[in-house]
N, C-alpha and C positions, 0 to 999 in steps of 0.2 A: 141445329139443336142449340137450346140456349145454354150461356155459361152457369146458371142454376141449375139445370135439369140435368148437366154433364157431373156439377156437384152430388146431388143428391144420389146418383148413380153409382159414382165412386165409393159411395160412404154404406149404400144400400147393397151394393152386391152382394159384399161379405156373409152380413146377417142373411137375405134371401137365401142363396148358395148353403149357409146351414143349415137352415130351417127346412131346406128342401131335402136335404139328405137325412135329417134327423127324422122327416113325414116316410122316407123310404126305408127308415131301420136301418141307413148307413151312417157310419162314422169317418171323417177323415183321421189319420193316424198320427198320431202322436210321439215326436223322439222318445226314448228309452227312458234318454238321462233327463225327462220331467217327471216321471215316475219310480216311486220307489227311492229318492235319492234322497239319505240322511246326513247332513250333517253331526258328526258326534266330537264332545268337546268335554275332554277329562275336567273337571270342576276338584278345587280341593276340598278336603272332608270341610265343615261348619267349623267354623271358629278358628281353622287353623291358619297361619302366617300367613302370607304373600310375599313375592319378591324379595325372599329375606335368602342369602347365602345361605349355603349347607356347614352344618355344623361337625368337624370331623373331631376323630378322637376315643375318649371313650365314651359311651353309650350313657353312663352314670350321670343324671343330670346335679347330682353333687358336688361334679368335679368342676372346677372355676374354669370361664370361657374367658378367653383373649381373643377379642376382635381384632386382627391386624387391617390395619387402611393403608393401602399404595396411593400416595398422592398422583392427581391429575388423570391422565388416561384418554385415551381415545380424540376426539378433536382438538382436546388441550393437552399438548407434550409438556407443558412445563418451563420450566429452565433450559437452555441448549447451550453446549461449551466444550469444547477439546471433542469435537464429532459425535458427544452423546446426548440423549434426552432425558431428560428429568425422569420421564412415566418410566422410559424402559429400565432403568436404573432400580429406581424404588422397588418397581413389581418383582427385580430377580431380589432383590433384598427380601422383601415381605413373603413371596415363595419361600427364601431358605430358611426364613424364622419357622414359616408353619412347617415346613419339615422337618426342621430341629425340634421343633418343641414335639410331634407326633411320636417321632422315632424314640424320644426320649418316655411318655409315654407320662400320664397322669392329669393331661391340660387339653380340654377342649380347644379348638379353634375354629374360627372361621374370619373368610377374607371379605371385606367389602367388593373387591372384586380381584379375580386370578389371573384376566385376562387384560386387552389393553380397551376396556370399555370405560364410557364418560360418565361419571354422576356428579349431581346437582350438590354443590356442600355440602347444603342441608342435611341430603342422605345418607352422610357419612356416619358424622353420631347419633343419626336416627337410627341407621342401622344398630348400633353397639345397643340404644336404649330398648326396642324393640326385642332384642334378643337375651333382655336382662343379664349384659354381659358384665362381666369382676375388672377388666381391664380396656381402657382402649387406645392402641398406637398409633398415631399416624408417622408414614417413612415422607420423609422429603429428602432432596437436595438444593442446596442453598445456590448463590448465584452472586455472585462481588461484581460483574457486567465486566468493562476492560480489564480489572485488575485483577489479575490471575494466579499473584503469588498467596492470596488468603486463602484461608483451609479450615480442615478440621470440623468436624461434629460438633452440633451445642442440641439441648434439650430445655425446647418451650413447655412450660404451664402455664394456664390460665391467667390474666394478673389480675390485682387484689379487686381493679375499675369494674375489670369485667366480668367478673364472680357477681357480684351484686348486679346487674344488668341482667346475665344470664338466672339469677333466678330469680329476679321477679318475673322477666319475659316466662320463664316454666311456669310460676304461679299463676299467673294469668291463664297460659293453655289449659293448666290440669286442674285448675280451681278448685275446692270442692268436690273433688267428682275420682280421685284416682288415691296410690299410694306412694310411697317414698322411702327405700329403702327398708319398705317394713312395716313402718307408719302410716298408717290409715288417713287422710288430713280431710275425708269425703266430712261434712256437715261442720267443718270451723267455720270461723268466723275469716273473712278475707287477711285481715290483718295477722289474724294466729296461723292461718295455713304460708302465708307471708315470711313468716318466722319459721315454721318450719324445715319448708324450704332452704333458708338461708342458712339454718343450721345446719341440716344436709348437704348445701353446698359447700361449708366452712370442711367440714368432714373429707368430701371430695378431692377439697382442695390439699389439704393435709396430706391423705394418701398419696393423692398426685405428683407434690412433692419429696415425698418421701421415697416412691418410686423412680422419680428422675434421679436424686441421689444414689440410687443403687444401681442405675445403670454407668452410672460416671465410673464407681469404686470397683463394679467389675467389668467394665470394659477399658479401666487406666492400662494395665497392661500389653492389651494388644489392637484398642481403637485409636486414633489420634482424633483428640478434640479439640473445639478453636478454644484461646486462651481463656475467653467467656463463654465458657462451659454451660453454666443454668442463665434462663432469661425468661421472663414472663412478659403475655403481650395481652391485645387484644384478638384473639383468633377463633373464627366462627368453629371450625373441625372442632375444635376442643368445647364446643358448650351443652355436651351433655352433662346436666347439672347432679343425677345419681349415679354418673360412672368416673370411677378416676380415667385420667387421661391424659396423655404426654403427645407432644409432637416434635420427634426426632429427623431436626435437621444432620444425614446422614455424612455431608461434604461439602464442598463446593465444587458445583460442576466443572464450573468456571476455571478451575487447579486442575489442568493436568493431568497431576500425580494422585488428588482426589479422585478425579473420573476417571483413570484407568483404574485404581485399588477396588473402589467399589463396583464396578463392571466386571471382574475380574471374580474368576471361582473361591480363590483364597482368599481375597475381601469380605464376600457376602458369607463364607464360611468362618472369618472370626466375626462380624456382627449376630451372624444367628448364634453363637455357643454364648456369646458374651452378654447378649437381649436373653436369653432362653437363662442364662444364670442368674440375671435379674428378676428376671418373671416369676422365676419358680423359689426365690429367697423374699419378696414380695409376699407372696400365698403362702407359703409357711410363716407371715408374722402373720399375717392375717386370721391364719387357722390358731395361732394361737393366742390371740386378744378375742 
């Protein structure tokens, strides 16, 4: 037999072999699991979020929300120094904030994330803008490399470079087409939506600082800060350009006596009463301007 005729055989049986049993009224059988087997897949309602943290607290969407951000997470630990890591560090910090602030009772929150999972910067104050939040923290711990006797807490705001940077890069995304704090800027003109913007981020920035001051005056008592307490930089986590926003370098890992205090139950319980008594003196100026 030739090697064609052995081809055509192979390919032909199958189809023959049905077609003969389908002329007799028979069927060969078929698994269960190719019948009847539905895939089904929860869909969330139209229009509503994605991927956005749960929002705890109370139920009142009047009440002001505070995004707290745990720096780093998941494949990126951070800083490492005196046996701890940056991620792990931050996440029991930002844990005890949202607990403190629930228990206490008036302030929405929610975490960019509560476990030891990795997000892309970007998604940090995307999250905070996304969820139209009043506040947003990010927790760090800082890092001196050999030199281990530097310490102490300081709190970043945006600086003056990158305010202007950041909102033109927002003007561009939102052009024309969204709002800002309230303000409509959908049909300006490039250059008056331009200004808007940077009006709104001048504002931003004001609160921003004004917020980091209040964490300095109530946390002088029982946080230790480094000598250069306020500092502004260039820092992508912070460029949400309609939310205030601080980022609170918590220590230096690097110290020791930092990364036991903040590892440490009694640590991250005077930073939550001390952040929670800023937050919540913050929102009452707020409430009343």
């Amino acid at each position: 037999m030739s090697l064609r005729l052995q081809l055509w055989l192979i390919f032909l049986a199958p189809v023959l072999l049905v077609g003969g049993l389908y002329a007799f009224g028979l069927t060969l059988p078929v698994p269960h699991f190719g019948r009847d087997y539905v895939v089904r897949v929860t869909l969330p309602d139209a229009g509503s979020p994605v991927d956005l943290p749960e929002i705890l607290g109370p139920q009142d969407r009047s009440r002001p929300l505070v995004v707290i951000d745990a720096g780093h997470g998941g494949k990126d630990p951070g800083s490492i120094g005196a046996g701890h890591r940056e991620k792990d560090i931050v996440l029991g910090l930002a844990l005890a904030l949202r607990d403190q602030l629930i228990e206490e009772g008036g302030i929405r929150v929610a975490l960019t994330r509560d476990d030891d999972t990795f997000l892309v910067l970007e998604e940090r104050p995307e999250i905070a803008r996304r969820l139209d939040a009043d506040l947003f923290i990010s927790i760090h711990a800082d890092s001196a490399g050999d030199i281990s006797s530097v310490s102490g807490a300081s709190i970043y705001t945006l600086s003056t470079e990158a305010s202007s940077e950041a909102a033109a890069r927002f003007a561009e995304r939102e052009n024309k087409a969204s709002s800002l704090n309230g303000a409509v800027i959908a049909g300006q003109s490039e250059d008056v939506s331009n200004i808007l913007v940077e009006l709104s981020q001048r504002r931003v920035q004001e609160n921003s600082s004004e917020f980091a001051g209040l964490i300095v005056r109530e946390g002088s008592a029982t946080l230790k800060f480094h000598p250069q307490r306020r500092r502004s930089a260039v820092l992508g986590v912070l460029r949400a350009p309609d939310v205030p926003a601080v980022l609170f370098e918590s220590g230096f890992i690097t110290n020791p006596n930092d990364a036991a205090r903040l590892a440490s139950e009694d640590g991250r319980k005077q930073f939550a009463e001390a952040m929670a008594r800023a937050i919540r003196i913050y929102f009452a100026r707020e409430a009343r301007d």
